[in-house]
py3Dmol code that shows the C-alpha trace and the ligand (Angstrom):
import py3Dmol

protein = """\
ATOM      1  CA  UNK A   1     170.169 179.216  16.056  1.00  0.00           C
ATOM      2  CA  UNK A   2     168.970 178.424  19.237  1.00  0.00           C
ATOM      3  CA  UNK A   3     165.261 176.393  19.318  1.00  0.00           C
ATOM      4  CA  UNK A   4     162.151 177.123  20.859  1.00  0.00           C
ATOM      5  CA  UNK A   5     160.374 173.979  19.835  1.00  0.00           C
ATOM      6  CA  UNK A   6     159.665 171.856  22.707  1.00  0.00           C
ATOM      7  CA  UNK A   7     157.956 168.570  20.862  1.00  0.00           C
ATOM      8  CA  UNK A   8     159.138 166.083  23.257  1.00  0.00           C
ATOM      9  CA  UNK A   9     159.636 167.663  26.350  1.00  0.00           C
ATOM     10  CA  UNK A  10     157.995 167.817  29.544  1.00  0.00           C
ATOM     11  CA  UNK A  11     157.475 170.552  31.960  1.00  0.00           C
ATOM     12  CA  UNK A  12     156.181 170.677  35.225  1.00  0.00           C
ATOM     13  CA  UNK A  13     154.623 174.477  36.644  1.00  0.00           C
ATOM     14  CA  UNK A  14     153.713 174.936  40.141  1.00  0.00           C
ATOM     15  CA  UNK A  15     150.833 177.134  40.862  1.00  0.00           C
ATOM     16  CA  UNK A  16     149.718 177.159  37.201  1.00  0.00           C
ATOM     17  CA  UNK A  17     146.105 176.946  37.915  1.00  0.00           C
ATOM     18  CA  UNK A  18     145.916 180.757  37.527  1.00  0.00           C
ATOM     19  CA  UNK A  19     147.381 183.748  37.161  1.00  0.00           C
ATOM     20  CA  UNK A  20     151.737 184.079  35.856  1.00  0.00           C
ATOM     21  CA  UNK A  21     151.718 180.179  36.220  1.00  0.00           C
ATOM     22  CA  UNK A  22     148.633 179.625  33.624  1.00  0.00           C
ATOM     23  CA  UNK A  23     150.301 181.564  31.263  1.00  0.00           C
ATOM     24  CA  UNK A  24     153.863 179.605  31.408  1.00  0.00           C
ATOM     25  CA  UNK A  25     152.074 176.461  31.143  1.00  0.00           C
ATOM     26  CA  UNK A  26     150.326 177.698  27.825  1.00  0.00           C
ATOM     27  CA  UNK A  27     152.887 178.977  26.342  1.00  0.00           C
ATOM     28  CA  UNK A  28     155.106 175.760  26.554  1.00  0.00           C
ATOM     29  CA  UNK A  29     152.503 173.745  25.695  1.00  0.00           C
ATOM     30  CA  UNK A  30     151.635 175.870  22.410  1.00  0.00           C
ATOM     31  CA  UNK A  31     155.099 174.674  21.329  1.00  0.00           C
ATOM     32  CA  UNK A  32     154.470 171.340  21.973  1.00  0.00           C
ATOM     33  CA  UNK A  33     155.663 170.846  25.433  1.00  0.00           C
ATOM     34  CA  UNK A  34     153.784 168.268  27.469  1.00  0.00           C
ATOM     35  CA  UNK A  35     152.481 170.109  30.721  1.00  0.00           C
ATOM     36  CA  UNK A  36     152.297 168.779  34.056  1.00  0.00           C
ATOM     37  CA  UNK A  37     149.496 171.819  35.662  1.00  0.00           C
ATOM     38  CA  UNK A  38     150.227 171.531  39.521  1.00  0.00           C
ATOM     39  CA  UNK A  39     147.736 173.596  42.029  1.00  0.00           C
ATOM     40  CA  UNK A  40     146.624 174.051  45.331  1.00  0.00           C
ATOM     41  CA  UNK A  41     144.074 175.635  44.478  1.00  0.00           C
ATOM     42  CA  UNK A  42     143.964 177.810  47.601  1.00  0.00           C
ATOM     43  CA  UNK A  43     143.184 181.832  48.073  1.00  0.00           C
ATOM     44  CA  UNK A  44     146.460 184.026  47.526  1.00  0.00           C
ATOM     45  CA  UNK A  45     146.639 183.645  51.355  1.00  0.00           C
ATOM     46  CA  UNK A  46     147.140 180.070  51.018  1.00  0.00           C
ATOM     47  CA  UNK A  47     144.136 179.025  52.528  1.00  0.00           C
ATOM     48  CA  UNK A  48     141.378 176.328  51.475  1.00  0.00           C
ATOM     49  CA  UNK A  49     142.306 173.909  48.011  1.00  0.00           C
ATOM     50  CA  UNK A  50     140.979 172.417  45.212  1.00  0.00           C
ATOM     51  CA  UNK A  51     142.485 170.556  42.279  1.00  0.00           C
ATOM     52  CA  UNK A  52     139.307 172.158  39.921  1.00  0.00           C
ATOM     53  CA  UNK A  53     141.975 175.834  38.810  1.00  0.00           C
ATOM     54  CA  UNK A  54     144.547 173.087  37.681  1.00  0.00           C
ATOM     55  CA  UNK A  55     141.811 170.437  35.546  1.00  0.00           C
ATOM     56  CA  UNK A  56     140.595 173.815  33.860  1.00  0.00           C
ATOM     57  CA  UNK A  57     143.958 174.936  32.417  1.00  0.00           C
ATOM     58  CA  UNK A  58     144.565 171.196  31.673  1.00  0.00           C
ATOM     59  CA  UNK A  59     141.257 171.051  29.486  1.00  0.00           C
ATOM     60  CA  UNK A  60     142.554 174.635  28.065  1.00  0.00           C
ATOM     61  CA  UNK A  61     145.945 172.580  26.733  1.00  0.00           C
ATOM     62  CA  UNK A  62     144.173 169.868  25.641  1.00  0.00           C
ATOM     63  CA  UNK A  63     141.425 171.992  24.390  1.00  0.00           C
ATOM     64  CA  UNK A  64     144.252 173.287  22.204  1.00  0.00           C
ATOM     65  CA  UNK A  65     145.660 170.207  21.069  1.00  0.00           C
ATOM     66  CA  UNK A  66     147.862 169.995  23.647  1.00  0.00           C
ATOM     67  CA  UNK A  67     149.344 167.389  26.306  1.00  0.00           C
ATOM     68  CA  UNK A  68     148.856 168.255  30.396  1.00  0.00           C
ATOM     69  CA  UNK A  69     147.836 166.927  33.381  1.00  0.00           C
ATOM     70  CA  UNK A  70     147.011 168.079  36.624  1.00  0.00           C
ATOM     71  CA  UNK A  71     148.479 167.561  40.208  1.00  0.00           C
ATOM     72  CA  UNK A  72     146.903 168.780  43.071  1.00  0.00           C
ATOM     73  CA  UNK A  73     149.853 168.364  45.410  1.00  0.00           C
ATOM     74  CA  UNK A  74     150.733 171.428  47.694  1.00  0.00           C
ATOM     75  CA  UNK A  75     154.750 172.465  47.364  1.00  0.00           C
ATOM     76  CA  UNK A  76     155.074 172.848  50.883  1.00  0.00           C
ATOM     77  CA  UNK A  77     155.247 169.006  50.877  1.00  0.00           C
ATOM     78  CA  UNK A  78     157.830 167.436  49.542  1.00  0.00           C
ATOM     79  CA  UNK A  79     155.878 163.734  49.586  1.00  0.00           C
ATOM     80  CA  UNK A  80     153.171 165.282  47.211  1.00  0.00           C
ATOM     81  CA  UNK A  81     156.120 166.697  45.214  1.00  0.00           C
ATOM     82  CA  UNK A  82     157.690 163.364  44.827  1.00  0.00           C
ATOM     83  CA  UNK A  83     153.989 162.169  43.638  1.00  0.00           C
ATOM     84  CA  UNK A  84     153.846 164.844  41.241  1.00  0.00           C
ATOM     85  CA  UNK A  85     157.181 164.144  39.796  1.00  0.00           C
ATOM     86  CA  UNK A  86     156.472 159.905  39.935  1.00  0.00           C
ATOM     87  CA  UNK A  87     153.112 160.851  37.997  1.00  0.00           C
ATOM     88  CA  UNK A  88     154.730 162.979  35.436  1.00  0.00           C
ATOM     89  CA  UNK A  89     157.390 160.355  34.486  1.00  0.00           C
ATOM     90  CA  UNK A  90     154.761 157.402  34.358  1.00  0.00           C
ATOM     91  CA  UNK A  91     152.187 159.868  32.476  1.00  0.00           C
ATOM     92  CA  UNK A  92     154.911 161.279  29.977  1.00  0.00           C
ATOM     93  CA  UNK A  93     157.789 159.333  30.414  1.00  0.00           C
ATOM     94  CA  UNK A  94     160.651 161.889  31.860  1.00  0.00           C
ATOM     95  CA  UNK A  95     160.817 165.385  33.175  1.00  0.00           C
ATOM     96  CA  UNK A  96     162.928 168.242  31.472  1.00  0.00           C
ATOM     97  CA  UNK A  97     161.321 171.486  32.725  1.00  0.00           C
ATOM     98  CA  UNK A  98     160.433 172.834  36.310  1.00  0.00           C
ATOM     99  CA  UNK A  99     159.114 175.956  36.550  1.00  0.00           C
ATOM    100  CA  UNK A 100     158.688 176.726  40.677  1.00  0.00           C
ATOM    101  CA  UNK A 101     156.207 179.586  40.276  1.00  0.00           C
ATOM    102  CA  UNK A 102     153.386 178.325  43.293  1.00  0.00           C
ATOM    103  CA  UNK A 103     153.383 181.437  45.806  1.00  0.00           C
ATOM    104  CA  UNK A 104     151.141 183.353  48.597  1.00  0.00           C
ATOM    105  CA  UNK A 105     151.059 186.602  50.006  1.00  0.00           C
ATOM    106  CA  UNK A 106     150.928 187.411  53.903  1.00  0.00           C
ATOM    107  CA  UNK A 107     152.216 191.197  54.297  1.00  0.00           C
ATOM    108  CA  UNK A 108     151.672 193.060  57.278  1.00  0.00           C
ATOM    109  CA  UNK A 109     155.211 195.734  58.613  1.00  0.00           C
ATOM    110  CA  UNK A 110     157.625 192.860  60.351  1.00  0.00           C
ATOM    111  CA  UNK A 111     156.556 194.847  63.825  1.00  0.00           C
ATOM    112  CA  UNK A 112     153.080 193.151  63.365  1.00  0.00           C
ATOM    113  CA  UNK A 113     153.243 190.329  61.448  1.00  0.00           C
ATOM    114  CA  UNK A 114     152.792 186.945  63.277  1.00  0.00           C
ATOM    115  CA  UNK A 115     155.861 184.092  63.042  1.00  0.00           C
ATOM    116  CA  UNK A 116     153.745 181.777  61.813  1.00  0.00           C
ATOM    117  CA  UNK A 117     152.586 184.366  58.990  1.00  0.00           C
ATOM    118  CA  UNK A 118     156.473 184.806  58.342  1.00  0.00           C
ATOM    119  CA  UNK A 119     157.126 180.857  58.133  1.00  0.00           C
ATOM    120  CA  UNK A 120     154.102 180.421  55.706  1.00  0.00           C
ATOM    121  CA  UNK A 121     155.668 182.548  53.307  1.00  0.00           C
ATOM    122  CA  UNK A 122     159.355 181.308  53.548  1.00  0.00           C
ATOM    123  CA  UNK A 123     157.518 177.722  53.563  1.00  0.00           C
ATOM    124  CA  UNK A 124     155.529 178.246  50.562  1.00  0.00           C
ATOM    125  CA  UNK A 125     158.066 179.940  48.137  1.00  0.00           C
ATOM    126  CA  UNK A 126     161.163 178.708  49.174  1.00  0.00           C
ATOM    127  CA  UNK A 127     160.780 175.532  50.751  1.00  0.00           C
ATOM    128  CA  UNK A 128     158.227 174.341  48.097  1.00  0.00           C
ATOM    129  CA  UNK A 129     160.558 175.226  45.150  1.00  0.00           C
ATOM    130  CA  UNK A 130     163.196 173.375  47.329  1.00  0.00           C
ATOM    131  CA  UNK A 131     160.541 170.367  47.571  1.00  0.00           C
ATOM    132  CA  UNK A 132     160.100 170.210  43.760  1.00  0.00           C
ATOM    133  CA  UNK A 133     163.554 170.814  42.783  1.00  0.00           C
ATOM    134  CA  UNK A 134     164.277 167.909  45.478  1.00  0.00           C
ATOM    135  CA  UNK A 135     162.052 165.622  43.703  1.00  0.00           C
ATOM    136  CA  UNK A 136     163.003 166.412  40.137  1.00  0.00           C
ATOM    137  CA  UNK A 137     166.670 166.739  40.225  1.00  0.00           C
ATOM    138  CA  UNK A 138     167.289 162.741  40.496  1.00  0.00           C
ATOM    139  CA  UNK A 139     165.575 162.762  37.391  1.00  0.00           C
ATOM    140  CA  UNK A 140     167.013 165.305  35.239  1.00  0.00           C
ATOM    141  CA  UNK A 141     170.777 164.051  36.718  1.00  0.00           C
ATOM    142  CA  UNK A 142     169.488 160.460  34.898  1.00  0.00           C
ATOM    143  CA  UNK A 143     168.333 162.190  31.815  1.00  0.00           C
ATOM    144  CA  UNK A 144     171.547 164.594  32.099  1.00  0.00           C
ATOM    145  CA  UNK A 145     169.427 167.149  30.641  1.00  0.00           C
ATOM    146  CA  UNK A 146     166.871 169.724  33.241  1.00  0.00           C
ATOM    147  CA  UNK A 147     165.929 173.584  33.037  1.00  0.00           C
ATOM    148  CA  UNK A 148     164.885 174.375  36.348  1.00  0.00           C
ATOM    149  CA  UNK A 149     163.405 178.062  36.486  1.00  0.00           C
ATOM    150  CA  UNK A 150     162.741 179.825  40.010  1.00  0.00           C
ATOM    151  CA  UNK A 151     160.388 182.658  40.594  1.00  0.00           C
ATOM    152  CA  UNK A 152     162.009 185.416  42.588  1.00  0.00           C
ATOM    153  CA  UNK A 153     161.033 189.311  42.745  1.00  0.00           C
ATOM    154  CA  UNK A 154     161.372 192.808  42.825  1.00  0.00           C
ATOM    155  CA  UNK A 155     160.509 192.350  46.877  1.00  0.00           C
ATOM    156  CA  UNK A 156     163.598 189.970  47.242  1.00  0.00           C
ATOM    157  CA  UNK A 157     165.830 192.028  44.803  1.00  0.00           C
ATOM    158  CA  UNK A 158     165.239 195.426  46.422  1.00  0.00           C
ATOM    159  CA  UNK A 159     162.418 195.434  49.394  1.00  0.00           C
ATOM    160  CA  UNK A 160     158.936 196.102  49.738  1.00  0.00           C
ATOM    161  CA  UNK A 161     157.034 197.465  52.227  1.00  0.00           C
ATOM    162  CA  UNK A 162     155.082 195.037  54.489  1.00  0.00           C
ATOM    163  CA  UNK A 163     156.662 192.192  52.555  1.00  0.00           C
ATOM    164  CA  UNK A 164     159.930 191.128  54.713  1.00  0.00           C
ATOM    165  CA  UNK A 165     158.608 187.295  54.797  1.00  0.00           C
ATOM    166  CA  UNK A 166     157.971 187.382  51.026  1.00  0.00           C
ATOM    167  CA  UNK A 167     161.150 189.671  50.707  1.00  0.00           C
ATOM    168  CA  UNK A 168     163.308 186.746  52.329  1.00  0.00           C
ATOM    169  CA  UNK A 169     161.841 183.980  50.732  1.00  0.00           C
ATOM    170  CA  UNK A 170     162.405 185.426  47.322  1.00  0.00           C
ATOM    171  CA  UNK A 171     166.030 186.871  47.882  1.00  0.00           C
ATOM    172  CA  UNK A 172     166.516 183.092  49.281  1.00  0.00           C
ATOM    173  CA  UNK A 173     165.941 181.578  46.030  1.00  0.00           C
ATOM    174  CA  UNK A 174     168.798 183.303  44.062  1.00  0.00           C
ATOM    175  CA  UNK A 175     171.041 182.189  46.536  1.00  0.00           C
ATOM    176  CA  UNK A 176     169.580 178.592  45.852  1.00  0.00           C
ATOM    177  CA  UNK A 177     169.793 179.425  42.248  1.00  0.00           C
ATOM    178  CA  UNK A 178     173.582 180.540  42.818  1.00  0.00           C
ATOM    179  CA  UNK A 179     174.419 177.145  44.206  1.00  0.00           C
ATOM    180  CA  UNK A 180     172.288 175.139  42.380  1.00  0.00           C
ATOM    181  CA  UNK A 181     173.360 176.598  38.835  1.00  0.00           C
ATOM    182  CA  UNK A 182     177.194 175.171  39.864  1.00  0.00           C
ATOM    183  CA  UNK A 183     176.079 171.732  41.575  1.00  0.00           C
ATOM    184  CA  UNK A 184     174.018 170.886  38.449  1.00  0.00           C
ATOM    185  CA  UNK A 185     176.077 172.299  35.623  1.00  0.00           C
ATOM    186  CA  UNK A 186     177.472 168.506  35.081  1.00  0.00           C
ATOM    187  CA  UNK A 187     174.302 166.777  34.662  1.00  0.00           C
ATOM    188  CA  UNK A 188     173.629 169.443  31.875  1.00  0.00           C
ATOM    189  CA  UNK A 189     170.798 171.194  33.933  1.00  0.00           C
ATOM    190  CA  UNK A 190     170.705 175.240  33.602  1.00  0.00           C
ATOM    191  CA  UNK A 191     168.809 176.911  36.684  1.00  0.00           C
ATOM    192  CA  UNK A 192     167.254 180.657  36.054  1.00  0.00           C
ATOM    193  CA  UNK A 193     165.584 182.652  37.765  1.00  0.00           C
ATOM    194  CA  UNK A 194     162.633 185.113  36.566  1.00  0.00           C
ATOM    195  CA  UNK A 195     161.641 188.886  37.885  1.00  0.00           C
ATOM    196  CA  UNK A 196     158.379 189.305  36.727  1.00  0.00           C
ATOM    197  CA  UNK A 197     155.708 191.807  37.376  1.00  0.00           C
ATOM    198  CA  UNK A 198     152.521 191.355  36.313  1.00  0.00           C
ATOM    199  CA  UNK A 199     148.377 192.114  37.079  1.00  0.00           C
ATOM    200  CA  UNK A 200     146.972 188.960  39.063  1.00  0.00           C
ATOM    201  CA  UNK A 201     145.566 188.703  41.888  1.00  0.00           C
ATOM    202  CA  UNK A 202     148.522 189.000  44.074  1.00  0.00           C
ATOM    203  CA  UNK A 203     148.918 192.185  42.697  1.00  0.00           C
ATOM    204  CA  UNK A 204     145.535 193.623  41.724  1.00  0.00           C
ATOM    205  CA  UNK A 205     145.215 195.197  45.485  1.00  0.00           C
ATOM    206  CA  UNK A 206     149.023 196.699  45.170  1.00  0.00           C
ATOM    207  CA  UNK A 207     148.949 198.326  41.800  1.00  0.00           C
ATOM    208  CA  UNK A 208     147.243 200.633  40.591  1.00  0.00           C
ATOM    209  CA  UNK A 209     143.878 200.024  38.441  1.00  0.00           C
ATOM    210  CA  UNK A 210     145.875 202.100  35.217  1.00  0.00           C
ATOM    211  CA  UNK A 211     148.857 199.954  35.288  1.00  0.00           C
ATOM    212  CA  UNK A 212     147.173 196.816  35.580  1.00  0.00           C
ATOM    213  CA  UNK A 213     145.940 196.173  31.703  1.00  0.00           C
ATOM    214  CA  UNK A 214     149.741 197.359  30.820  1.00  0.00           C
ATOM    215  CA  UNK A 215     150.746 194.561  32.960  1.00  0.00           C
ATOM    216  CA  UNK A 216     149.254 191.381  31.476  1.00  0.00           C
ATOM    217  CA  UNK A 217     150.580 187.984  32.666  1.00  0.00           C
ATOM    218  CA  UNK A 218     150.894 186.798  29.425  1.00  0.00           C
ATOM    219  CA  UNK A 219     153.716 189.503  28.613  1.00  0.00           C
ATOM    220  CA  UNK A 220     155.958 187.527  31.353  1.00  0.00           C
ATOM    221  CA  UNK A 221     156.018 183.811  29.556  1.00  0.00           C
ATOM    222  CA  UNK A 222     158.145 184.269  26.926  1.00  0.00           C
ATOM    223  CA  UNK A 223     160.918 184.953  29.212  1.00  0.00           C
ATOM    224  CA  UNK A 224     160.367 181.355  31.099  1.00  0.00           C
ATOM    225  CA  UNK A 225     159.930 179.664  27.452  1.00  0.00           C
ATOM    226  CA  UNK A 226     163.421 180.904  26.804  1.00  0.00           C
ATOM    227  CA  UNK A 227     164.939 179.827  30.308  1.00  0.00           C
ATOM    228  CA  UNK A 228     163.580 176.776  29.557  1.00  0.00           C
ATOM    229  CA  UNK A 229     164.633 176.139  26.219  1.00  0.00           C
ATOM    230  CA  UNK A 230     167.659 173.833  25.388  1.00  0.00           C
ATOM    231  CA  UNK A 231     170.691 176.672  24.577  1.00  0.00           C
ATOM    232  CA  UNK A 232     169.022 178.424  27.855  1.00  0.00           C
ATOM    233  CA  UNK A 233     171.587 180.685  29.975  1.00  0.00           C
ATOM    234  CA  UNK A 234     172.244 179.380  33.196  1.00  0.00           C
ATOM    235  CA  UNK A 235     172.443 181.778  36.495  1.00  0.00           C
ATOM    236  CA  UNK A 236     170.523 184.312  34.811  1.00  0.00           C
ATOM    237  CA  UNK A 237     168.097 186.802  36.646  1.00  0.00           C
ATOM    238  CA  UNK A 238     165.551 187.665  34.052  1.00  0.00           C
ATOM    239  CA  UNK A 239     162.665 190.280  34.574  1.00  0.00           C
ATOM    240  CA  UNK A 240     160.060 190.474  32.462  1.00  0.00           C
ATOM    241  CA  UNK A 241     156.609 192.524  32.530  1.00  0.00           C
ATOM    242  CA  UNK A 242     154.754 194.840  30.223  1.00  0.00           C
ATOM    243  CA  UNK A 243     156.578 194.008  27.285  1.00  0.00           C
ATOM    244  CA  UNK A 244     159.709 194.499  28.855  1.00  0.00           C
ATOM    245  CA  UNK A 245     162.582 192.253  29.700  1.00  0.00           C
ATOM    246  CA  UNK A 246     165.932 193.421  31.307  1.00  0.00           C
ATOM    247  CA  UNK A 247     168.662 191.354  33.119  1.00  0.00           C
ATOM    248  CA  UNK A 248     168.951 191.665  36.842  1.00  0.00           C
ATOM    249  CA  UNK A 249     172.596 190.963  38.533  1.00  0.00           C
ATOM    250  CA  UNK A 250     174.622 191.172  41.910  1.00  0.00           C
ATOM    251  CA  UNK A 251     177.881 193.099  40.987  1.00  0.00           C
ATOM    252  CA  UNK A 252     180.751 194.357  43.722  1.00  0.00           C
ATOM    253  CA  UNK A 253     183.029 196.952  43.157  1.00  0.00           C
ATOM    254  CA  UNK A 254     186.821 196.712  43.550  1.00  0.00           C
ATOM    255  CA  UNK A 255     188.072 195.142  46.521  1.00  0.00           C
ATOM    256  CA  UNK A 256     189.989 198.530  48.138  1.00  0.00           C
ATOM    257  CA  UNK A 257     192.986 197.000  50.686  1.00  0.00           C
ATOM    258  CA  UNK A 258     193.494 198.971  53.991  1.00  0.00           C
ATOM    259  CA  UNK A 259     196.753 197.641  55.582  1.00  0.00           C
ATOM    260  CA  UNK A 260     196.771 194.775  58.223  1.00  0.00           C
ATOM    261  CA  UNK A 261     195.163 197.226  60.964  1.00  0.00           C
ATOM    262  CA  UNK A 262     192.067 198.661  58.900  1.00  0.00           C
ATOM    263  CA  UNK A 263     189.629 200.809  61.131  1.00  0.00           C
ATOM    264  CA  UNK A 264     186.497 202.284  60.553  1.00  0.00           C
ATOM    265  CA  UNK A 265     187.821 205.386  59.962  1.00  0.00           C
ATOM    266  CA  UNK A 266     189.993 204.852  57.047  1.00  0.00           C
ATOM    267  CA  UNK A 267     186.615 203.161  55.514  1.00  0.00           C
ATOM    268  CA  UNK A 268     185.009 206.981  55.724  1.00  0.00           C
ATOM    269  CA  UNK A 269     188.272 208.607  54.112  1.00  0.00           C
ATOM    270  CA  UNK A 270     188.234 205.734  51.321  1.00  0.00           C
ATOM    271  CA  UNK A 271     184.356 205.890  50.813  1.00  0.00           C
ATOM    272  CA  UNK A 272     184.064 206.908  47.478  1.00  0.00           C
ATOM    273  CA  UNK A 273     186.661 204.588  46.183  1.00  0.00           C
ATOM    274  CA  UNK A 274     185.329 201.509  48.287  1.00  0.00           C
ATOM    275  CA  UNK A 275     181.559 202.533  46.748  1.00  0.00           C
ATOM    276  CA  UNK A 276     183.348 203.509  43.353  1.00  0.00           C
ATOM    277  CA  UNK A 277     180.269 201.613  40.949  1.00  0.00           C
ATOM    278  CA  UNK A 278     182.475 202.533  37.940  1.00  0.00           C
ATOM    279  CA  UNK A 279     184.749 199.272  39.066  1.00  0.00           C
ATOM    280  CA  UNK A 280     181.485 197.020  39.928  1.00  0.00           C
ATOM    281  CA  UNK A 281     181.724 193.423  38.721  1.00  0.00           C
ATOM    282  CA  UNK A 282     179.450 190.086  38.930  1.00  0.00           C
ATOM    283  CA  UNK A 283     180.815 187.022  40.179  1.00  0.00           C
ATOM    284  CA  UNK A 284     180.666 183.588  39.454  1.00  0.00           C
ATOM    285  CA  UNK A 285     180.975 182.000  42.592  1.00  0.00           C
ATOM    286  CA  UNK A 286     181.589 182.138  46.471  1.00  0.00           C
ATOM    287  CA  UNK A 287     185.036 181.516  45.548  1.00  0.00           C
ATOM    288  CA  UNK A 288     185.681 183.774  42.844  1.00  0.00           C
ATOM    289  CA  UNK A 289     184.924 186.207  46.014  1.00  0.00           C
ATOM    290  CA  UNK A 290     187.704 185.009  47.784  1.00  0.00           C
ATOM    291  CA  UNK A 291     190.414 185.012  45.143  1.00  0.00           C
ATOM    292  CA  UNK A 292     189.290 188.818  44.217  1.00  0.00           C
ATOM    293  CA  UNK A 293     189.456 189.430  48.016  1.00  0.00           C
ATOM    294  CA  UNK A 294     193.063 188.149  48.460  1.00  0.00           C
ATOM    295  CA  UNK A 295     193.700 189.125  44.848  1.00  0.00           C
ATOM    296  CA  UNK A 296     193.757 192.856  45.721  1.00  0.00           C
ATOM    297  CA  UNK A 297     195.714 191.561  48.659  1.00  0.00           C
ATOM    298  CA  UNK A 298     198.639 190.297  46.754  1.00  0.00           C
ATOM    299  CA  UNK A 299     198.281 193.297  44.642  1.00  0.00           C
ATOM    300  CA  UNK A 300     198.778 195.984  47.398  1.00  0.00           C
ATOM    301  CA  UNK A 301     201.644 194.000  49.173  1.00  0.00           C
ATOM    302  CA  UNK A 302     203.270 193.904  45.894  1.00  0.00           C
ATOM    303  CA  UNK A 303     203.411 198.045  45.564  1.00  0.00           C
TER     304      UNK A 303
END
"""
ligand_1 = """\
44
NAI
P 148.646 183.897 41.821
O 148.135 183.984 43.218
O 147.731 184.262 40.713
O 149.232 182.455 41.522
C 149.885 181.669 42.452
C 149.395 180.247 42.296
O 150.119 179.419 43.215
C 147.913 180.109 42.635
O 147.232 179.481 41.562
C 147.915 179.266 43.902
O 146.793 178.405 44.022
C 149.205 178.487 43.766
N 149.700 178.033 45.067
C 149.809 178.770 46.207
N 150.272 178.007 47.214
C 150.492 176.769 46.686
C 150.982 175.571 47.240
N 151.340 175.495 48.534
N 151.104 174.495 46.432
C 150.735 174.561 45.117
N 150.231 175.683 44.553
C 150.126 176.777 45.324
O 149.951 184.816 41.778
P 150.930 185.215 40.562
O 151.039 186.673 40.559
O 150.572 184.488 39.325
O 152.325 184.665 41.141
C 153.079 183.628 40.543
C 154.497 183.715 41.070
O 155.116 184.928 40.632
C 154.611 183.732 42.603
O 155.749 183.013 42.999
C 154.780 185.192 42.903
O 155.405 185.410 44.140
C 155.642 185.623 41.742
N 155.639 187.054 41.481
C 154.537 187.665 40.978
C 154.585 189.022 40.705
C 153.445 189.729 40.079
O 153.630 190.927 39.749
N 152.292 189.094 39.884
C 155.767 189.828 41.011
C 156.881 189.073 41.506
C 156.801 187.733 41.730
"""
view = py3Dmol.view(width=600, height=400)
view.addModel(protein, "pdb")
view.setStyle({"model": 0}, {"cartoon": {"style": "trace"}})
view.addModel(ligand_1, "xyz")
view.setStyle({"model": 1}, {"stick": {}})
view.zoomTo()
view.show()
């Protein structure tokens, strides 16, 4: 039976002075889990910061019973990352959980939006899970034990209006996941990633007032205590809001050969084959790609 107790452990969540990150950081710490609360403590543009969000949920924890700390570092750099992850080992003696949740929002349509706008985005999300990770994985490889969770979205999985910076930055970190989940498998480190949805500030201008008390932050955290858990999937997409949790995954149908001179217009007469879902599959790898590629291959020079 796999265990949700976490007496012993110690996690680490990134922008968990408020809102989706708050909640994670309660939730392992009500099962014992010793929480490391880091936070900006900027506006959801990423502007201005203050370590006071982050010392609040840290007297909430400890209010509780609980053991947490707070580190004001900003993701973005991966010094203050290394700091964070130096203070959590001396504080609590080793590091088994990172939960990159920290985030901003800059949307504008990509016709208007300003580079520097686009590079915040991709900087803050990507780059500062990339920063943490960085800084923590030397220490789970040590330990040979990690769970590092990433926080993607329904922007990076499928597009959003006015969000092509956060869109990127968010479809980026499967991909990291996708590598990361194969370079770490060894060391005994699982990487997940979650899909949540939730009311909080980043979203209390996009969705509407109705939906919002359906969509409470707390609703999400049960799906990062079980990413984060020791018999914890690894590779997983899991979405979580409103009481809800599904499984999110990149499949590809059949690989349809087309003789050594394939044009564009036998792709139109073999259409529905070549878009056949029926025959969709995940993968496990970049290379599992290539051998179903030259699979089919082999297959159709056989006939
Ligand atoms: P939020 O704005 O309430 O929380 C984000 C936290 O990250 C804030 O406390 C902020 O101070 C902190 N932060 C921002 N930049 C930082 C930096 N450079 N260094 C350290 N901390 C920083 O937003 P929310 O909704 O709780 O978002 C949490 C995560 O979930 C984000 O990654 C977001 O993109 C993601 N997400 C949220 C969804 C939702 O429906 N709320 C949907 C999909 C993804």
């Amino acid at each position: 039976m796999m265990s949700f107790d976490f007496s012993g452990r110690v996690a680490v969540v990134t922008g968990a002075g408020g809102g989706l990150g708050r909640c994670h950081a309660l939730a392992l710490a009500e099962r014992g889990c010793a929480v490391v609360i880091n936070d900006l403590g900027g506006d959801v543009h990423g502007e201005g910061a203050s370590v006071s969000a982050a010392q609040k949920v840290v007297q909430e924890i400890m209010d509780k019973g609980g053991k947490a700390m707070a580190h004001g570092g900003n993701v973005t750099s991966l010094e203050d990352m290394q700091d964070m992850v130096e203070k959590t080992v001396t504080e609590f003696g080793r590091l088994d959980i990172l939960v990159n949740n920290a985030g901003i929002l800059r949307d504008k349509t990509f016709a208007k939006m300003d580079m520097a706008d686009f590079k915040m985005v991709v900087d803050v999300h990507l780059i500062g899970s990339v920063n943490a990770t960085k800084a923590a994985l030397p220490v789970m490889q040590e330990q040979d034990y990690g769970r590092i969770i990433v926080t993607t979205s329904s922007s990076g999985m499928y597009g959003n209006f006015g969000q092509s910076n956060y869109g990127a930055a968010k479809a980026a970190l499967s991909g990291f996941m996708n590598s990361m989940k194969l370079e770490t498998a060894k060391f005994g480190i699982k990487v997940n990633a979650l899909l949540p949805v939730a009311a909080t500030r980043m979203t209390e201008s996009i969705i509407p007032e109705e939906m919002l008390s359906l969509l409470k932050p707390e609703l999400v955290s049960p799906a990062v205590v079980f990413m984060a858990a020791e018999g914890a999937p690894t590779g997983e997409i899991i979405s979580a809001g409103a009481g809800t949790f599904s499984r999110s995954v990149v499949v590809e149908t059949d690989s349809v050969y087309l003789g050594d001179t394939p044009t564009a217009e036998q792709i139109l007469e073999n259409w529905d084959k070549i878009s056949d879902m029926s025959t969709a599959q995940p993968l496990g790898s970049g290379s599992d790609h290539t051998q179903k590629v030259l699979g089919a291959v082999f297959a159709a020079k056989q006939k």
